[in-house]
RODO-2510 file (C-alpha; in nm, 4 decimals, decimal comma):
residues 424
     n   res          X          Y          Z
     1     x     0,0000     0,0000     0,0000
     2     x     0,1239     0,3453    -0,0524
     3     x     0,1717     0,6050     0,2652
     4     x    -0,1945     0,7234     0,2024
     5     x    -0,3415     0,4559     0,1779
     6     x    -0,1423     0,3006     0,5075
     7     x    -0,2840     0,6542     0,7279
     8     x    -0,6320     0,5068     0,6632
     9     x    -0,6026     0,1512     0,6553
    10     x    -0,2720    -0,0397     0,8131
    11     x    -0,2052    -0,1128     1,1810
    12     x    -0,6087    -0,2483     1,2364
    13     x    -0,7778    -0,4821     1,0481
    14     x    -1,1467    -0,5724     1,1889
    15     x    -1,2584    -0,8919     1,1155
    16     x    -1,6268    -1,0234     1,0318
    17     x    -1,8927    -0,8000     1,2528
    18     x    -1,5939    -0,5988     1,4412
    19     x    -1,6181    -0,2187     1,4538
    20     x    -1,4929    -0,0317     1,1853
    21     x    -1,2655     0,1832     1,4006
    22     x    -0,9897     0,0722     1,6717
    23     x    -1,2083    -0,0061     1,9674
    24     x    -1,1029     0,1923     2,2853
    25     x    -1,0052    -0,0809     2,5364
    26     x    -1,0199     0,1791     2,8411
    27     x    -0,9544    -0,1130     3,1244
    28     x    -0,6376    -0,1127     3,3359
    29     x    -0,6992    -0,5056     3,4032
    30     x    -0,7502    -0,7734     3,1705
    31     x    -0,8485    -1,1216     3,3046
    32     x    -0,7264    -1,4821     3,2587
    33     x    -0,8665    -1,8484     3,3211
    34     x    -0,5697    -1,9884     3,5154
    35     x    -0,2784    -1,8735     3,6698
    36     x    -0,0188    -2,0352     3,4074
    37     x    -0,1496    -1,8473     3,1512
    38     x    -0,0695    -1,5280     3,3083
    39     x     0,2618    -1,6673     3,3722
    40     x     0,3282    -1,7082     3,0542
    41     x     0,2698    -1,3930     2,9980
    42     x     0,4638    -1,2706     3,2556
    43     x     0,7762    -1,4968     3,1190
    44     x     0,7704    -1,3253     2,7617
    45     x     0,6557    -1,6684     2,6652
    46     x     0,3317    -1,5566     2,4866
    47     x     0,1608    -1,2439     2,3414
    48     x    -0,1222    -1,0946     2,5215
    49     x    -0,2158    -0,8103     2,7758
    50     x    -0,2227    -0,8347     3,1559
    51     x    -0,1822    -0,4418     3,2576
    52     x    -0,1884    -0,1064     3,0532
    53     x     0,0813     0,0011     3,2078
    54     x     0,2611    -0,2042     2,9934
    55     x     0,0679    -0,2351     2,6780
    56     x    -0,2670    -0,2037     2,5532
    57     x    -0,4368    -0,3511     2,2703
    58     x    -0,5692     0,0025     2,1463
    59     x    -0,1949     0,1393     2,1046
    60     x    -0,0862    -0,1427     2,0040
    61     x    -0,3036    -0,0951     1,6702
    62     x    -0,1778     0,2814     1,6748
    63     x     0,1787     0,1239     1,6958
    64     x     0,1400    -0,1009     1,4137
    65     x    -0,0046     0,1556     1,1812
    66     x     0,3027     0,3961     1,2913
    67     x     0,5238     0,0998     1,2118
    68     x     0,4062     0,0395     0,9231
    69     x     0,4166     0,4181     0,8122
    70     x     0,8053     0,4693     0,8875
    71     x     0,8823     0,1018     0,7556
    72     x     0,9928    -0,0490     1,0533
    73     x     0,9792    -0,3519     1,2470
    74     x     0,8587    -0,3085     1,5796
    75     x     0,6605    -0,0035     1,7562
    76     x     0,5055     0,1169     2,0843
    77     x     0,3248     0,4065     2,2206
    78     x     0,4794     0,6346     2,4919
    79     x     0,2879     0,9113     2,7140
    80     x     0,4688     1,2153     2,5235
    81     x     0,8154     1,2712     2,2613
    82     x     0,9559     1,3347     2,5700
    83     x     0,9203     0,9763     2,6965
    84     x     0,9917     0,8341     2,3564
    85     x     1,3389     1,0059     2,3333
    86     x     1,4064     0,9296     2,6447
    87     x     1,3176     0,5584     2,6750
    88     x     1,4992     0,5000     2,3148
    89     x     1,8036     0,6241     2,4753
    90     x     1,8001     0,5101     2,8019
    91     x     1,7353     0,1596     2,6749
    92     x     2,0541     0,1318     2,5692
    93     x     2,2822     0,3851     2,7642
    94     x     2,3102     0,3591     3,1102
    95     x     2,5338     0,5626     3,3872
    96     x     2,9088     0,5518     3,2862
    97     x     2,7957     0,5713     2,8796
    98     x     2,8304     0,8004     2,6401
    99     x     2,5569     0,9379     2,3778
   100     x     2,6723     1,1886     2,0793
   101     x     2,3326     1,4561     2,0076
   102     x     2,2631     1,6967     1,7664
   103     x     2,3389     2,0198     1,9370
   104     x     2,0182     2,1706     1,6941
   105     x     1,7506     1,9941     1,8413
   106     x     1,4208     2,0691     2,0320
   107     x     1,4841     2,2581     2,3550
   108     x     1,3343     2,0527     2,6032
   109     x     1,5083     1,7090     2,4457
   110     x     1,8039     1,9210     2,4921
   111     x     1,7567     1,9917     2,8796
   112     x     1,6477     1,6098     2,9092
   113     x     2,0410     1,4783     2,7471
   114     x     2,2153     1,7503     2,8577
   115     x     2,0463     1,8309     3,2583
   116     x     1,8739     1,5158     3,3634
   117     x     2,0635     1,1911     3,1474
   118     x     2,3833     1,3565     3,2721
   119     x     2,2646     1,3317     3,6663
   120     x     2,1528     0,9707     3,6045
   121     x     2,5340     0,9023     3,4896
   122     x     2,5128     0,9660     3,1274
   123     x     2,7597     1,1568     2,9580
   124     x     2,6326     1,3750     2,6513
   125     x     2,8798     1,5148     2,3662
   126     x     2,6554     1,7892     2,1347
   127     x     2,7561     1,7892     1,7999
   128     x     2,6589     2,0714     1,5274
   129     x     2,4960     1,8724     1,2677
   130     x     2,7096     2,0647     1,0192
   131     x     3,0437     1,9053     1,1683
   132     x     3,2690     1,7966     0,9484
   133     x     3,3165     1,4023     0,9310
   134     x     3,6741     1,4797     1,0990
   135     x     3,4716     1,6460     1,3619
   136     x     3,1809     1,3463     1,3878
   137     x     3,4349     1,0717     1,3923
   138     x     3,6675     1,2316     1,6734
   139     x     3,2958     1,2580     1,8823
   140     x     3,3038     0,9032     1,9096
   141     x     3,4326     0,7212     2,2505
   142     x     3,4334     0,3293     2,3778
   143     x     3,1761     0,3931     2,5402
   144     x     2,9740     0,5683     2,3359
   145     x     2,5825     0,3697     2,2366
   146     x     2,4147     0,5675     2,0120
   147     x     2,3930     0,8833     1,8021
   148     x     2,0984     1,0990     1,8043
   149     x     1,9297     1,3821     1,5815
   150     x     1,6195     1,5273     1,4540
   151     x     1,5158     1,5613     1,1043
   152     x     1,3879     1,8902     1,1039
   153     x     1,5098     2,0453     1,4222
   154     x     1,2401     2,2410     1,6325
   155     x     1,2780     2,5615     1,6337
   156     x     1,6195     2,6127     1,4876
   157     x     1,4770     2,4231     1,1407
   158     x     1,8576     2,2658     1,0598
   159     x     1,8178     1,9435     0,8524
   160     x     1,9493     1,6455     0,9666
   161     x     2,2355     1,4865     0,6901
   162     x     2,0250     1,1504     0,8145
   163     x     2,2737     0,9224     0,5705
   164     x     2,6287     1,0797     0,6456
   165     x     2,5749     1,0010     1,0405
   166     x     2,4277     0,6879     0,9876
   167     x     2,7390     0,5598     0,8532
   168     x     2,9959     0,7443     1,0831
   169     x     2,7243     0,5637     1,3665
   170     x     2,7930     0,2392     1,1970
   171     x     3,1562     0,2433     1,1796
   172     x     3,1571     0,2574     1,5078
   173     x     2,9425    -0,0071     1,5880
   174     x     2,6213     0,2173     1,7226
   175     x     2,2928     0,2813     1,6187
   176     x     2,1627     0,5761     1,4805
   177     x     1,8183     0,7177     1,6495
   178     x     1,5978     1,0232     1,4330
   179     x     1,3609     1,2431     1,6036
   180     x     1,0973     1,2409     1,2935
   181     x     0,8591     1,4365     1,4617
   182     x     0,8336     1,7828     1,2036
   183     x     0,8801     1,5703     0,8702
   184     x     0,6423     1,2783     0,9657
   185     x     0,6684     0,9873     0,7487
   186     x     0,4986     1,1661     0,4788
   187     x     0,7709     1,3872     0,3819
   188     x     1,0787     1,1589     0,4868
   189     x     1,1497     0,7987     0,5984
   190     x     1,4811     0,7696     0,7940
   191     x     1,5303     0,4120     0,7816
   192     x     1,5380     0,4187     0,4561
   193     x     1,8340     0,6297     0,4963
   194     x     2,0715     0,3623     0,7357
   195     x     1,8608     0,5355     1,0480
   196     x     1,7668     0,2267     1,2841
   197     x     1,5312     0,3840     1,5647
   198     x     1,2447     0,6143     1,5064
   199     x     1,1283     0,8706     1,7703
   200     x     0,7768     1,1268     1,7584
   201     x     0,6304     1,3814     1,9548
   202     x     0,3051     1,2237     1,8209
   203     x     0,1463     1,5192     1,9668
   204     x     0,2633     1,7428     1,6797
   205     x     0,1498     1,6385     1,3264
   206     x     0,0598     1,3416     1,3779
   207     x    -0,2603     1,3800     1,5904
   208     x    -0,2494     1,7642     1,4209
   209     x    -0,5790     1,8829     1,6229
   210     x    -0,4482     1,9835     1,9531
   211     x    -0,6116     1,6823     2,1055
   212     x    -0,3927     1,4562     2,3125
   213     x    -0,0034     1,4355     2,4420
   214     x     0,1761     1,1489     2,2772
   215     x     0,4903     0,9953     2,2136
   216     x     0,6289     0,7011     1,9454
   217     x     0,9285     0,4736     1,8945
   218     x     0,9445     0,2893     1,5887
   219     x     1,2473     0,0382     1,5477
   220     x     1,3721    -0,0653     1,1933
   221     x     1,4789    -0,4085     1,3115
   222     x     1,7913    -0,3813     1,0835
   223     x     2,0365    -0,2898     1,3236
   224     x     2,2770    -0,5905     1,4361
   225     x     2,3057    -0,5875     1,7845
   226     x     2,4853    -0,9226     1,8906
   227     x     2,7226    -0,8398     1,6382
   228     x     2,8532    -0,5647     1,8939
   229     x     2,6964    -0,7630     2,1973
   230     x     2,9588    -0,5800     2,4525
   231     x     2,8475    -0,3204     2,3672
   232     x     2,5009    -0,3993     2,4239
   233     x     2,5068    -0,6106     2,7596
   234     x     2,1040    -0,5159     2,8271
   235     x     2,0072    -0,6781     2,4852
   236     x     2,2484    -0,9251     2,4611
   237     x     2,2977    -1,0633     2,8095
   238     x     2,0185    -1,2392     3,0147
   239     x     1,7677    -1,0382     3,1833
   240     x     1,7246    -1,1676     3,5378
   241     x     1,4178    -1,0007     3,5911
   242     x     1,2371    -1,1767     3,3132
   243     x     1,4287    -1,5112     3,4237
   244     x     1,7430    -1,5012     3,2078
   245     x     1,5787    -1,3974     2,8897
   246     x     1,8379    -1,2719     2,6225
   247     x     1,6326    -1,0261     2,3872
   248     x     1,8356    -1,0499     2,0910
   249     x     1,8560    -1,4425     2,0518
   250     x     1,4806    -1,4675     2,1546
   251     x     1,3113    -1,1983     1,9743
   252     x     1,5737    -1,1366     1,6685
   253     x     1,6466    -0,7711     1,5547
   254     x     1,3058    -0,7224     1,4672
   255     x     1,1823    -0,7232     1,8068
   256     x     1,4646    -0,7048     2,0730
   257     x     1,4767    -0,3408     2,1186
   258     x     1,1096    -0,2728     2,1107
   259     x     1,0499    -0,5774     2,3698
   260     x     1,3119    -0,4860     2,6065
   261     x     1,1483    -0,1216     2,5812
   262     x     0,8504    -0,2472     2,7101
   263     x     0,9323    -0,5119     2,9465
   264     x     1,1689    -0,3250     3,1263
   265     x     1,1441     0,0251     3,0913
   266     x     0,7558     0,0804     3,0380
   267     x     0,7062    -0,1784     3,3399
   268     x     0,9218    -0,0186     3,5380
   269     x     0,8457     0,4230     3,4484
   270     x     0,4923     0,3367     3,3266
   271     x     0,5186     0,6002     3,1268
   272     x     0,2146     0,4838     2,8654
   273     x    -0,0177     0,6654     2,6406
   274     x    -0,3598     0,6268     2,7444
   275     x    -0,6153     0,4286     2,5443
   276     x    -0,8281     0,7875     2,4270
   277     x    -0,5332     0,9455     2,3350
   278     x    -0,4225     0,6850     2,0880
   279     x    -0,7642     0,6690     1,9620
   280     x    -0,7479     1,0277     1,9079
   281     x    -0,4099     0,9754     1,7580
   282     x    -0,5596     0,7436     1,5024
   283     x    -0,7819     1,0074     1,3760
   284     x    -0,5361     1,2355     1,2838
   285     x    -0,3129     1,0149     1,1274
   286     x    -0,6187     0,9333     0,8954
   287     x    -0,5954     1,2604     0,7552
   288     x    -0,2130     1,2761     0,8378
   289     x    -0,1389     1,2795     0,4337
   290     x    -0,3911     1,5336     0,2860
   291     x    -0,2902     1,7651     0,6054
   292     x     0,0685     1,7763     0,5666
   293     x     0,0978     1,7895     0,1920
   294     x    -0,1069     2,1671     0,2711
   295     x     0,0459     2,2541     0,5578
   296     x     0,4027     2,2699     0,3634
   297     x     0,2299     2,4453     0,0543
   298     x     0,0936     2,6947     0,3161
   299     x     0,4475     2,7118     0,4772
   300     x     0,6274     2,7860     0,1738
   301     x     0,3696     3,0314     0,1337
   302     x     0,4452     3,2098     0,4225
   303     x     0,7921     3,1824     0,3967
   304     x     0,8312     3,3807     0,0469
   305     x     0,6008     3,6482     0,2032
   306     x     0,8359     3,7252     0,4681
   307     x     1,1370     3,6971     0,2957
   308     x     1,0287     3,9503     0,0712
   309     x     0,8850     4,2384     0,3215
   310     x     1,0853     4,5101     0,4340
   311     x     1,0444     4,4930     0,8004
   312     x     1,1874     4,0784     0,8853
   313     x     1,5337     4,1012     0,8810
   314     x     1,5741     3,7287     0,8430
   315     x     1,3580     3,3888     0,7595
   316     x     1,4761     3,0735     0,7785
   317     x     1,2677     2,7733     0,5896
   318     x     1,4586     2,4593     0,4541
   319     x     1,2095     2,4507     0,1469
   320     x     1,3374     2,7881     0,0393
   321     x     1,5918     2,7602    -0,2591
   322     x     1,8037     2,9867    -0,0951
   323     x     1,7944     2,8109     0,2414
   324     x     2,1535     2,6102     0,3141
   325     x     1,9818     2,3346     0,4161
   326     x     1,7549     2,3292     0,0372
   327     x     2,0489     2,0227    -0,0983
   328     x     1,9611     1,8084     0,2369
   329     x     1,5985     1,8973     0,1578
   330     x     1,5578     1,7664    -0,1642
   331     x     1,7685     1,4817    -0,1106
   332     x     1,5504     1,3298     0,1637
   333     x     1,2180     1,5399     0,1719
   334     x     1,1932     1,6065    -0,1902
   335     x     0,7426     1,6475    -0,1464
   336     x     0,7670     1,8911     0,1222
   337     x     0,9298     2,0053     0,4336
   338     x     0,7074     2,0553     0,7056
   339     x     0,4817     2,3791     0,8144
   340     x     0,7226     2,5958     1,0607
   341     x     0,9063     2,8940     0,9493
   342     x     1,1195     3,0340     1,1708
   343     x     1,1846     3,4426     1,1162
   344     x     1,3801     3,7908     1,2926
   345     x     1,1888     4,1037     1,2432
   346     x     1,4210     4,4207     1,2611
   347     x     1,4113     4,5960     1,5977
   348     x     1,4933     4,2224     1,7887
   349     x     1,2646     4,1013     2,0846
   350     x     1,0993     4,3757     2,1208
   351     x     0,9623     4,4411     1,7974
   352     x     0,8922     4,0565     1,8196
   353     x     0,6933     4,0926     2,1022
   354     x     0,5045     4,3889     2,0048
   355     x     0,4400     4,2057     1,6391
   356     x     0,3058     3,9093     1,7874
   357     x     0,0327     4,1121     2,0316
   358     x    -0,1190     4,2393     1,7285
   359     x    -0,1836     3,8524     1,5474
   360     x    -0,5259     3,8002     1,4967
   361     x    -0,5505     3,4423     1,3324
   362     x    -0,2238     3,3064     1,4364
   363     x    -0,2454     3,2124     1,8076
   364     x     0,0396     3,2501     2,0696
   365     x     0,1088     2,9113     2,1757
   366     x     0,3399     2,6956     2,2916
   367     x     0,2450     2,4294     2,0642
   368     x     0,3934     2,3747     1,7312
   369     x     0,2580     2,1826     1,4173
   370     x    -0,1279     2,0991     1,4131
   371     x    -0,4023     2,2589     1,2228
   372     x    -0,4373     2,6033     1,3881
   373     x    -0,1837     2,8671     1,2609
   374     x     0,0503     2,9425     1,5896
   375     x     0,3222     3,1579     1,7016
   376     x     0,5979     3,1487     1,9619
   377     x     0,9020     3,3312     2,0662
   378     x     1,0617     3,0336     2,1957
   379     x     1,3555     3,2372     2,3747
   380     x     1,0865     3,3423     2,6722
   381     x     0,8897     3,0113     2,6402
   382     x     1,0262     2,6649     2,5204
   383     x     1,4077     2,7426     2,5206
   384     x     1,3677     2,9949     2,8103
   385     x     1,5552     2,7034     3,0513
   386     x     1,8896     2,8000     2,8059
   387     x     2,1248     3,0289     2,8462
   388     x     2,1873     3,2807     2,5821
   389     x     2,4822     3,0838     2,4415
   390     x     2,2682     2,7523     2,4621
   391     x     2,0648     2,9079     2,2712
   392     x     2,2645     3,0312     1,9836
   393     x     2,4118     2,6480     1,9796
   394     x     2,1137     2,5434     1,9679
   395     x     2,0005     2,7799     1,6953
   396     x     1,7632     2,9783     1,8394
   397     x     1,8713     3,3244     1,8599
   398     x     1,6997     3,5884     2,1098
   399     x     1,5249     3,7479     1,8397
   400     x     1,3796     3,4235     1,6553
   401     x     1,0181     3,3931     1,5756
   402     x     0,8650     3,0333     1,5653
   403     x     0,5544     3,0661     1,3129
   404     x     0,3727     2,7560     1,2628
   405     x     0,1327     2,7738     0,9524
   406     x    -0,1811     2,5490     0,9890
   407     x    -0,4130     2,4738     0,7261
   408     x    -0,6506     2,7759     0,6999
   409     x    -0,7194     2,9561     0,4085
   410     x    -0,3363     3,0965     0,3477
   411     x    -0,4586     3,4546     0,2195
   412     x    -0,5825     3,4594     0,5915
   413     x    -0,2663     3,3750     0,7223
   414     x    -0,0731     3,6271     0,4896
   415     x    -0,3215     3,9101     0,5484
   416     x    -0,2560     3,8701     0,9175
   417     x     0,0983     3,8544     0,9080
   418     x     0,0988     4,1626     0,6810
   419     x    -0,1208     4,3932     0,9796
   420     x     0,0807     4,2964     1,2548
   421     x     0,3980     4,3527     1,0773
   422     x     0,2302     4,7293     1,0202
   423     x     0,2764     4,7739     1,3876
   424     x     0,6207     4,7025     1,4089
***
């Protein structure tokens, strides 16, 4: 099936007198006839559901259809991004490793490596995804498990050279993990790139409606992990706690990383999505296609507007030919970018401020990437934990302006941008 048809039908398949949509399986509890079924259960030694705090059978369909989406192997549901990044890390680093980042990535993912990993005994080297491979390679330590990125880094909008670090990760016998949250699998496909793990604010375009907090890991199941099994003593040892089970010789490639996920670390943070929110999720991703493909037309839209009006002093949009990132963009998001722009108006944060009082159809919000048409200076809001040289690592400058186009009629959008400009 192709990617549109897989946002309406993949993941849930009902069978003879079922309902048409993923039933919402809102129970905590589910029951069994004896006492060794459960155990098998319990043992890894069958499929089946004995607590949501684990998994349910309503994000498990969500899962699959995600899975499906990106191309992987193996999926699950977390309660936020910010779960998913961190459990797809912290299932394979622990205190005394060492994780290489992105240092243009999403301010909050930023403060979770670089504040609360590193008190749990993680160390975190930040990279700018523009390094040289001299730079990448000399990144790398013994001890280092994984390298990690986003595709379309929120706010800063750098594009992630997905390829080029999946091979410097692979020389050095790690995997590679992609942040795919502002490209979605619409507009780019990492594993198809040498990426092996998949992360999503599923919160963002993927439900699109401002309607429920959601997180996703997706696993490509290609990544070889008893070939560099000292490296990997959690997947490739036995588990004690699920009595000696080693996840890569019982469940393969395909399935190691997402089981251990769930066995150990959803069991143990219970960190899930809830059952409604997935079901929510579902819905958007239905329309997940037609919604995207307008939200970058709209976003280009607005992006040739302000690069053309006398009062911005600077836009930044990796679909614009003029953009540095435009060669990464059309070599792995060739349809479409994604529906932020980010922008400077002359006069700095004030004039910034005093711009965005006057918006009448785009909202101040801190959300990014749904339907309504939103703005942010993300300096005072979701960066404001950074310092101001944080910041300019990170990309963000004092004076940027987040602008996240939604899907409304764009000479709406344009028109409003125009009269708040006027006040400036």
């Amino acid at each position: 099936m192709e990617l549109e048809t897989k946002c309406i039908q993949a993941g849930y398949e009902p069978k003879n007198g079922e309902s048409r949509m993923i039933p919402i399986v809102q129970s905590t509890t589910f029951k069994y006839d004896t006492s060794e079924d459960m155990a098998k259960l319990f043992d890894l030694e069958a499929s089946g559901y004995f607590y949501t705090r684990l998994q349910n059978p309503t994000n498990d369909y969500v899962a699959a259809k995600l899975t499906a989406l990106e191309g992987g192997s193996a999926g699950m549901l977390t309660s936020s991004g910010q779960a998913a990044n961190f459990f797809a890390v912290f299932n394979i680093a622990s205190c005394g490793d060492h994780v290489i980042a992105s240092s243009s990535i999403y301010g909050g993912t930023f403060n979770l490596f670089n504040v609360t990993m590193r008190k749990m005994g993680i160390d975190f080297t930040f990279i700018s995804p523009d390094a040289t491979d001299e730079e990448l390679n000399a990144a790398f330590k013994p001890n280092t498990k994984c390298v990690f990125g986003e595709t379309i880094a929120n706010p800063a909008l750098t594009v992630f050279d997905i390829e080029r670090f999946a091979k410097a990760a692979h020389a050095h016998g790690v995997p590679l993990i992609v942040d795919n949250t502002f490209a979605t699998p619409i507009n780019c496909r990492p594993f198809e790139w040498g990426c092996d793990i998949v992360t999503h604010s599923t919160t963002k375009y993927l439900d699109g409606h401002d309607a429920a907090v959601g997180g996703a890991i997706i696993d490509s199941g290609k990544f070889d992990w008893m070939a560099h099994k000292d490296k990997f003593p959690g997947l490739c040892t036995p588990d004690e706690s699920y009595h000696g089970i080693t996840y890569a010789t019982k469940f393969g490639n395909a399935g190691a990383f997402i089981t251990k996920c769930t066995a150990q670390l959803m069991r143990d943070f219970g960190s899930i999505q809830a059952p409604m929110n997935a079901y929510l999720l579902n819905l958007g991703i239905e329309s997940l296609a037609v919604r995207v493909k307008r939200h970058c037309e709209n976003g280009l839209a607005v992006a040739q507007f302000l690069s053309k009006h006398d009062k911005v002093s600077w836009v930044n949009y990796p679909g614009l030919p003029d953009n540095k990132y435009y060669p990464l963009t059309q070599k792995y998001m060739p349809n479409g970018t994604c529906g932020v722009v980010s922008f400077g108006i002359k006069g700095g944060r004030k004039a910034a401020e005093e711009f965005m009082k006057h918006l009448k159809v785009a909202m101040i919000a801190t959300h990014v990437a749904d339907a309504h048409t939103c703005v942010l200076h993300p300096a005072s809001a979701t960066h404001r934990q950074l310092s101001d040289e944080e910041l300019v690592a990170c990309g963000v400058g004092p004076d940027l302006v987040r602008f996240s186009v939604g899907i409304e009629n764009i000479k709406d959008i344009i028109d409003d941008l125009n009269q708040a400009l006027s006040f400036v």
